[in-house]
N, C-alpha and C positions, 0 to 999 in steps of 0.2 A: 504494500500500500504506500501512494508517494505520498510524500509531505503535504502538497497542498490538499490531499485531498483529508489527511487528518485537519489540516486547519476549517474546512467546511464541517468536518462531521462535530468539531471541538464548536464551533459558533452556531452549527443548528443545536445542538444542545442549549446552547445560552437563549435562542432565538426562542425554542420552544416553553423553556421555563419562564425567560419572559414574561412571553405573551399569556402564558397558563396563570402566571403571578398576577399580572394588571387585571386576568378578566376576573377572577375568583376571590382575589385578598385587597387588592390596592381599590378597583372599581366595589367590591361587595359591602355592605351595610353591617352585613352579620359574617361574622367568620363560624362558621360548626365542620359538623365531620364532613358531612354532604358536601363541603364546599371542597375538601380537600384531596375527597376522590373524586369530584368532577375535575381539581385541575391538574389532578395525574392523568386521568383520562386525555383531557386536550393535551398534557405536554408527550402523551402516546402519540395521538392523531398524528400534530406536527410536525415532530420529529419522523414518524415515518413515512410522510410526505414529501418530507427535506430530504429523507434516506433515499427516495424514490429518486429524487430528482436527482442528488449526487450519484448514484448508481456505482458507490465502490467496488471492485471488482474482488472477490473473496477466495485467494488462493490453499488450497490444500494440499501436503504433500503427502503421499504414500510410496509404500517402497514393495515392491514384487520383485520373487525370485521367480528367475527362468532358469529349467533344466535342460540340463544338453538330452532333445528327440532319441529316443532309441526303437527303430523300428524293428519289430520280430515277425520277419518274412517267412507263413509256412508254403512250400509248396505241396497243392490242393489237386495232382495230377494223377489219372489212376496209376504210373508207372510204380510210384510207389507202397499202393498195395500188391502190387505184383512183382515186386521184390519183400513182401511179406514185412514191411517197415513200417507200418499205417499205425501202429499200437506204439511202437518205441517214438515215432514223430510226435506222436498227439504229448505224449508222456517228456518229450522234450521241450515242447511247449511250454508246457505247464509250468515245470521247474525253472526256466526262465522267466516266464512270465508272470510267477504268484513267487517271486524272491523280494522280499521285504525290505531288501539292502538296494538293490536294483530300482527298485519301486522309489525309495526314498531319495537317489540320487539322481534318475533319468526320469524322463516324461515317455511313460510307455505306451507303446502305441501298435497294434496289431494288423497287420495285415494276411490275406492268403491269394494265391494264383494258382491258374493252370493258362486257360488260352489269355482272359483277363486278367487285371489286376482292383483287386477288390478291398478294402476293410471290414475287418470281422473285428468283435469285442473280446477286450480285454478283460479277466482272465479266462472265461469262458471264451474256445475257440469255435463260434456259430457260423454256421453250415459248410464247416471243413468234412465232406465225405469220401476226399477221393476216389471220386468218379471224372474229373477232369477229362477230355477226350485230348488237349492239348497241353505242352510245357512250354512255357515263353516265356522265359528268363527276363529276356529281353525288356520286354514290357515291364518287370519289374523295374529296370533302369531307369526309363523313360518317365515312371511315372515317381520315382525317389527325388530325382532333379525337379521335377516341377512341382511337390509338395514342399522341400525343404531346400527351396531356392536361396544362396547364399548362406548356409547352413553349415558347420561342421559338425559330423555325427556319426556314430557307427551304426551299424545292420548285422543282427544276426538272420543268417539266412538259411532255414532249415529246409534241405533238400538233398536228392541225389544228382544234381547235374546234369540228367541227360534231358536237353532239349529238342524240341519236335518242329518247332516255328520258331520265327522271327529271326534276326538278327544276331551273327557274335555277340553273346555276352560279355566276354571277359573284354572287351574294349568301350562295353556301351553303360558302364558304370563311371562316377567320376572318381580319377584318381585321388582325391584331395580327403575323398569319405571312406576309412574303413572297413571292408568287408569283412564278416567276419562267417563263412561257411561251415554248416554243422552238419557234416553226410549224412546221410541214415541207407541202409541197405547193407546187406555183406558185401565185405571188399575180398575176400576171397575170391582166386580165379578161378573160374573152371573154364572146361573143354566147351570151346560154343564154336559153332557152325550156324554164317549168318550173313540171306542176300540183302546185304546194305544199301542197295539201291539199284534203281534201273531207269535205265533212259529208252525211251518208245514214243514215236508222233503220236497223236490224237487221231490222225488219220494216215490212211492209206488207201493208193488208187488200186482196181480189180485188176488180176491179171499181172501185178509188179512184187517186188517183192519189198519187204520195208524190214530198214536194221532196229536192232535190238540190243544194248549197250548193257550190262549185267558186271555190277561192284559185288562180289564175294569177299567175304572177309571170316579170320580163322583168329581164336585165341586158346589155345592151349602151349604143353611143355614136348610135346613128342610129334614125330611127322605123322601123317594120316592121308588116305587118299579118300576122296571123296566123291559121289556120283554129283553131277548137275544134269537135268532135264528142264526139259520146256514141253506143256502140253497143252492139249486143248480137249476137254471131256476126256473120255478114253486114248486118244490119241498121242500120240506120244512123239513129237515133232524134232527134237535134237537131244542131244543124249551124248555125255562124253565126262570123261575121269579127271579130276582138278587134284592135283597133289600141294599136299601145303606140310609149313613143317615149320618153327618157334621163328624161321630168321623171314621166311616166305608165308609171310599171314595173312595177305591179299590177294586177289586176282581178279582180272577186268575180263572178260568173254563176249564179245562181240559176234552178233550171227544173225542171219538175216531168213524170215518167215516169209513164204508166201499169202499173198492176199489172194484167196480165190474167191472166198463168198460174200456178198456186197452184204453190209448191214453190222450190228455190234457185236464181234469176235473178244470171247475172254479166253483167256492163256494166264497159265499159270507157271511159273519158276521156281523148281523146287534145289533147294541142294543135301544130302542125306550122309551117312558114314554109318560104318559098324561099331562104332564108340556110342557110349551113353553118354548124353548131354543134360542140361539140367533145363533148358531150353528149347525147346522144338519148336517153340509157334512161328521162331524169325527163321528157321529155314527156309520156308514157304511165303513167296509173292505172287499175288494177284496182277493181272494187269490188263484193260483191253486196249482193244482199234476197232475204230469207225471204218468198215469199208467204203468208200462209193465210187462211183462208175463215171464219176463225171469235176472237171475243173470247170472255176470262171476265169476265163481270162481277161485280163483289163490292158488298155494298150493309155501310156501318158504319152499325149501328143504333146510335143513343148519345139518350139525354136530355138530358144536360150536355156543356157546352162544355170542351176539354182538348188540351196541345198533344199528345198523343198519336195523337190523329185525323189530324191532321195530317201527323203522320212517320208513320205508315200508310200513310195514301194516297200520300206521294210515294214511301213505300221500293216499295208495289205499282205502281205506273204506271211505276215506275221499267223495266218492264217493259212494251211496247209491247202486247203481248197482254193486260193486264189493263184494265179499267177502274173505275171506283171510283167510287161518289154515297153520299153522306152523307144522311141520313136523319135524322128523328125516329121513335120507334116507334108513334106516334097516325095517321101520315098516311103510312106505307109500306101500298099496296093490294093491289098483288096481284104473290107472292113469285114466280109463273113468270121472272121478267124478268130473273132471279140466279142464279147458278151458286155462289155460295158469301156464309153472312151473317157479320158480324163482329158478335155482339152485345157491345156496350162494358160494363161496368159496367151489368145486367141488375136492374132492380127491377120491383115489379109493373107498372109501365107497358105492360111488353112482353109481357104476358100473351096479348094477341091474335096479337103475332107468333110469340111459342111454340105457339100453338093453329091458328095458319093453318100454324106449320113441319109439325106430324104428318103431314097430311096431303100438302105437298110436298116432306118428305122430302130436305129440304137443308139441305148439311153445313153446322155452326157451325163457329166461332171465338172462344170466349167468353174475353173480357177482365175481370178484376174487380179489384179497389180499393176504396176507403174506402166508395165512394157506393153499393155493392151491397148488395142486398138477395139475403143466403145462405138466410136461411130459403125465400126463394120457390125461392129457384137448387138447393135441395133436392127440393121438389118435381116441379121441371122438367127434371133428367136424373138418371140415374140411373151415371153414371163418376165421378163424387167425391162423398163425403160431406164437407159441411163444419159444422166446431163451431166459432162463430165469438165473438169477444167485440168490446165494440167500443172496444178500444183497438185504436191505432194501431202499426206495427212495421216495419221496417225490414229485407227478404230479400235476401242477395247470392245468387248465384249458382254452381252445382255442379254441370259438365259431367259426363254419364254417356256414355262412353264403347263401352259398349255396345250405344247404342241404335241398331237397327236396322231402320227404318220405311222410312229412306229414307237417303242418304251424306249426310253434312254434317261438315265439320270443328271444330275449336272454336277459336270466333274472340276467344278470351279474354276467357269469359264471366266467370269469377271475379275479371276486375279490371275488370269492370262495375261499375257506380255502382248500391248497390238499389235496388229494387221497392220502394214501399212497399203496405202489406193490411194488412187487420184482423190482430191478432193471435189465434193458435187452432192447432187443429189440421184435417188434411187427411187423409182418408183415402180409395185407389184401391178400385177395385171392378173385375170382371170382367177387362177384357185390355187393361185402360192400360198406356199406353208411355211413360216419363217419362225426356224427356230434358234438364230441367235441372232438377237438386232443389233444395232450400233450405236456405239456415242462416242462422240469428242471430249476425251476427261469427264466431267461430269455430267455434260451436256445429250440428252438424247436425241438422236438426228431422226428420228422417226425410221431410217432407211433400215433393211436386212444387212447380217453379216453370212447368216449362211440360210441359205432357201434350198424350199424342193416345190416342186410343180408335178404334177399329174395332170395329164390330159388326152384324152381319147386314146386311152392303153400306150401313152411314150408320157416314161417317166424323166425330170432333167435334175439336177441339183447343181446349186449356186452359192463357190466362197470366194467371196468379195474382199480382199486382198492378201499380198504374200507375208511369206517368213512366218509360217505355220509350223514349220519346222522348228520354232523357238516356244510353241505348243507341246509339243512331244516332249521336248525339255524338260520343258517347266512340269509337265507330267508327272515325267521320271523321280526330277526332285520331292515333289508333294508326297510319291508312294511309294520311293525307293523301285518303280517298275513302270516300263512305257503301258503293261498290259490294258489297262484303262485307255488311254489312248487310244491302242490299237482296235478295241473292242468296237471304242466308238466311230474312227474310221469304218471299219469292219459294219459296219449296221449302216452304215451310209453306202456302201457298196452293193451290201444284201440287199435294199431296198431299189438300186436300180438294175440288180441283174434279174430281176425278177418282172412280170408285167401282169404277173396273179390277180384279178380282182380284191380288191379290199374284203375281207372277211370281217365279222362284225364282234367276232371272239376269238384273240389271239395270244397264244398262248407260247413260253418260250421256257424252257429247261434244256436241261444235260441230257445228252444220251447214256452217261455213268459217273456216277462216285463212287468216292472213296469213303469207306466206312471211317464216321470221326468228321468228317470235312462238314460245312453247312451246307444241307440239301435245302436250294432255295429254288421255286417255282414263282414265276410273277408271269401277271395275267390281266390284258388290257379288254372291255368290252365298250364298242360304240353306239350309238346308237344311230336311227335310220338316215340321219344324217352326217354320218361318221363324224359324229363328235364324242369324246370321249364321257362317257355316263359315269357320273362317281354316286349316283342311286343306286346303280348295278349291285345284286346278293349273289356272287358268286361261292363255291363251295366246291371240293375236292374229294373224290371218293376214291382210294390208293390203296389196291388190292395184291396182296402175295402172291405171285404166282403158282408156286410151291403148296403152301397152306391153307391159300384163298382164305385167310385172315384180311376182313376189310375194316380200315379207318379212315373216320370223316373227319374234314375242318372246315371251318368257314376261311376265306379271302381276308385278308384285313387291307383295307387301302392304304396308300403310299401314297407315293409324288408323280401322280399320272400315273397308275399303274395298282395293281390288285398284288399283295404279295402272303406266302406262305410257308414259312419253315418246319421239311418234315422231321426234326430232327429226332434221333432216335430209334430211326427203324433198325433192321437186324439186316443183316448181307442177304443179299438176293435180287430177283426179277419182281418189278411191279408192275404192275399196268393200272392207268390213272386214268378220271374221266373227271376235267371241270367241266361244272353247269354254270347256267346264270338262270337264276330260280324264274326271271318275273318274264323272260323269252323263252326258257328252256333250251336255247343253243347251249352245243355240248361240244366241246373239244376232248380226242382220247388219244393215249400217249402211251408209249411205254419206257423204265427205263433201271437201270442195274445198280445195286451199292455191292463193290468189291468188296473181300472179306478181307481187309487189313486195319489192325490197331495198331496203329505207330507206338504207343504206353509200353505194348509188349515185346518190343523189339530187344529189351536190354536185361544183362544178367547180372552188371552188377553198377554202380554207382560212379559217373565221369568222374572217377578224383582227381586226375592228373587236369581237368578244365577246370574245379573250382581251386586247385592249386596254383593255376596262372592268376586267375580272378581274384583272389586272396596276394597273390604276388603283385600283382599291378597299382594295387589300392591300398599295400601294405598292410595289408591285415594278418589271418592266419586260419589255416583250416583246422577245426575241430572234430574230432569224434564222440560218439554217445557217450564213452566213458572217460568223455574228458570237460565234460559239463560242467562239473567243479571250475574246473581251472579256467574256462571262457568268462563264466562269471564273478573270479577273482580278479581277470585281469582287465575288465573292465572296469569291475570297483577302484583298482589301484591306479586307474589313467590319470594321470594329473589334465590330461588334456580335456578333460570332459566334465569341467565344474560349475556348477549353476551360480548363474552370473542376477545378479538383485540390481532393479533398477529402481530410478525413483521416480516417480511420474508425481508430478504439477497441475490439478485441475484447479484453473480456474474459472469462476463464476458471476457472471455478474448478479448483484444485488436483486436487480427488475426481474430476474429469473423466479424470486421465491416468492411462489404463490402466496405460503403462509404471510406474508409480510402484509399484501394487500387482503386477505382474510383479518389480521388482526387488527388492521386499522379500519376495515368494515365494523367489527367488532366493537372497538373504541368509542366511534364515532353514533355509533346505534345505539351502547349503553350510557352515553352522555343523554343522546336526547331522550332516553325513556328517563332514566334519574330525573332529570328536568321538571319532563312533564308530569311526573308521579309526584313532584313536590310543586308544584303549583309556578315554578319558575320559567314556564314560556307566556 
């Protein structure tokens, strides 16, 4: 409190006595008791009307201890009841977490993972089952740094190490935070035989043959030879003897199957020995291929060299069914040979190929930028009028949410890097569908960034300027993977090599998964004016093939789209039938979940990866029977001691209600005293 404002509060004192003095004792006739509590009464009123008006500001100190975070990471994955560890984990917990000494020095805090990262209560660990279908260390990182950002703090981390997704862990932690890794699972070695992985396309054409890439991997003390087959049903496709031995405990087998029957082929990869293992489920891989009997081929017409061609063709090839030749438009001959063209950045050069398209009547993909020539591009279709200048400008992007040609999500287009075009205006004709419009910085130009048009069975699509290729990018960055990208290229291509009538229930899933992965169906219904109906009650009836075990769901809407996750089912053939109850249109399907759980691939616990992890972070790895000692040597860190601040509120005066309560108060029992003794 300053100075001056004590000298206000020290002379409304005097002001208030005063005034209470002259009106009750100096002015009065009679001096009695009544007089002398009316003029405390007023010398209350005044003063806290004077206090109102000073409004001193009334500071308080208190002092808070903060403890150093101690997060106790369990992992929640079934791998570790399948290493028989689910009872000793839970029981690690515990003793960590209800330690009385721990409790008093860290701020404890619980979490548990398997695919996510989750918080559960401390001391009780709520809904840790170990049913996880995935381990993702990872996630654990990601989400440590962004709770206790600028934070120094250790983590005890209760797991066996072996992850199934995401990212290296032992780099995606921050150095600066101790890890402090508590195994659980036998470290014991045993004799395991085990196909580690396999690489196979998604697809394959009829008639060719397609490779098959096969990671085998051996952990025992003695040599062993071992069978490897590949089969399909009864059949029994390649077949040959793998020798392994303490110093040769890998081996890669490459070999290539015939594709003769068009539709979804499963094949399995088994690897076997006359040794007892303590593990048999990871010998044995699932795996299919799509046959079909037919490719799309796309031709990019371009004059000029640009990396945009480039990330074209790899986001479409990126797809096994596409194929992609690059082109000049002088020396492209004869257009039969393509199912869909991309012309680049279109000037009169391609006059011949617009004149040889009329007549075959294939769907475009016109690309344009600085090097286009609009006057001609006016001429040559008739879905956008363009007024063009020839400056240069700079388009971001603005997802339309409505658009409904085909389901796509928005893959955060608006923190795309722009386009650049001539600057101008754009204007649709007829029955354009624009599903990303444009704006200058903030500004909306009303014009499209990317359009499609339908008309009298020729479909076109239109992206209005280059360096789309810094799309792809920015992609990759957001997901760590172009795949998104390419997906959605990829739907932009399915929609023009196709000239199928609009269906009014359409429906998109996998032709197989992997048991464990999310089986996700999503499903669009329009109405008679192919507009997207979000009244639609659509519903999924997903029958066993095998069991003819049937389960229903309802659709739950999304973002332009019906979506449902079947998750859970059991390995096998299903065959599915969405409805839309209030039309009755029925879509049916059929489609396979492989028989692999990645949980059960492992025999005993990555030590040697949470030994890096703990080495990187300078921590140290623990075992069960050294639970003592983790939490001795946490106790004793000098580095981890709770730090007491003092926090300063302050308040101003006008804030307390009571203040004007009491002088409500005051001022009400002055004038009832008054009037109860005859003195108004």
């Amino acid at each position: 409190m300053t100075t001056n404002t004590i000298l206000f509060l020290l002379l409304s004192l005097a002001v208030s006595g005063g005034l209470s003095f002259f009106q009750y004792y100096y002015k009065a006739k009679t001096k009695s008791k009544v007089h002398l509590v009316l003029a405390f009464l007023r010398f209350l009123s005044i003063f806290g009307i004077l206090l109102l008006l000073i409004n001193p500001i009334i500071s308080r100190k208190t002092l808070e201890t903060i403890k150093t975070p101690l997060p106790i990471v369990m992992d929640n994955s079934s791998s570790i009841m399948d290493l028989k560890a689910n009872e000793k984990a839970l029981e690690l917990y515990k003793i960590v977490s209800q330690n009385k000494d721990l409790q008093e020095k860290f701020e404890m805090q619980s979490y548990q993972f398997d695919t996510e990262f989750q918080q559960s209560e401390v001391p009780i660990a709520i809904g840790i089952n170990f049913k996880g279908t995935q381990t993702n260390i990872d996630e654990v990182a990601k989400n440590l740094k962004s709770i206790y950002k600028n934070t120094t703090f250790p983590t005890v981390l209760i797991t066996d190490g072996n992850q199934t997704s995401g990212n290296d862990y032992v780099y995606s932690f921050d150095a600066n935070n101790k890890i402090y890794p508590l195994v659980v699972g036998d470290t014991t070695k045993f004799l395991d035989l085990k196909v580690t992985q396999l690489n196979v396309n998604k697809y394959a054409f009829q008639k060719n043959k397609f490779p098959v890439e096969v990671f085998l991997n051996y952990s025992g003390n003695k040599s062993v030879t071992a069978n490897f087959s590949i089969s399909q049903g009864s059949s029994v496709l390649v077949k040959q003897n793998v020798a392994f031995s303490p110093s040769k405990n890998s081996v890669i087998i490459n070999v290539l199957l015939p594709a003769d029957k068009v539709g979804l082929q499963v094949f399995k990869a088994t690897i076997s020995s006359k040794e007892k293992e303590k593990n048999r489920y990871n010998n044995t891989k699932n795996f299919a291929v799509e046959i079909i009997d037919q490719k799309t081929n796309i031709a990019i017409v371009s004059a000029i060299n640009h990396p945009d061609l480039g990330a074209l063709k790899r986001a479409i090839e990126s797809n096994a069914q596409r194929k992609v030749t690059l082109v000049k438009p002088n020396s492209i001959n004869s257009l039969q040979d393509y199912d869909v063209l991309i012309l680049y950045q279109p000037t009169t050069e391609f006059k011949s190929v617009l004149e040889k398209n009329k007549l075959a009547g294939i769907n475009t993909f016109i690309v344009t930028g600085n090097s286009t020539d609009f006057n001609f591009l006016n001429q040559q279709q008739n879905s956008l009028v363009f007024k063009m200048s020839g400056q240069k400008e700079d388009y971001l992007a603005q997802f339309n949410s409505q658009f409904n040609l085909f389901a796509l999500d928005n893959l955060g287009f608006e923190n795309f890097p722009p386009l650049q075009n001539s600057f101008g205006s754009i204007t649709t004709k007829g029955t354009v569908s624009t599903l990303l419009s444009s704006r200058i910085r903030t500004i909306e130009t009303n014009s499209p960034l990317l359009a499609f048009d339908e008309n009298q069975g020729k479909r076109s699509a239109f992206l209005l300027g280059e360096n789309s290729w810094k799309w792809r990018l920015q992609s990759h960055i957001d997901n760590q993977s172009f795949e998104k990208f390419d997906v959605f290229v990829d739907k932009i291509i399915q929609f023009l090599a196709s000239n199928d009538a609009r269906k009014s229930l359409v429906v998109h899933h996998e032709s197989f998964y992997n048991s464990g992965e999310s089986i996700e169906i999503s499903a669009q219904y329009f109405n008679k004016n192919y507009e997207f109906d979000e009244k639609a009650r659509l519903t999924i009836s997903v029958t066993n093939s095998k069991t003819k075990q049937t389960v229903n769901y309802d659709l739950l809407k999304g973002n332009n789209s019906f979506k449902v996750n079947l998750a859970g089912l059991a390995a096998g053939g299903y065959n599915f039938s969405v409805k839309e109850l209030n039309s009755k249109t029925s879509y049916s399907g059929h489609f396979e979940i492989l028989d692999f759980d990645i949980e059960k691939q492992f025999v005993n616990p990555d030590v040697e990866k949470l030994q890096q992890l703990a080495a990187q972070t300078q921590g140290k790895v623990y075992y069960p029977d050294q639970v003592d000692s983790l939490i001795k040597s946490l106790l004793e860190n000098e580095n981890y001691k709770a730090i007491q601040k003092e926090i300063i509120a302050k308040t101003p005066l006008i804030d307390w209600i009571w203040l004007l309560v009491l002088i409500a108060i005051t001022l009400s029992s002055e004038w009832f005293i008054r009037k109860y003794n005859g003195m108004l």
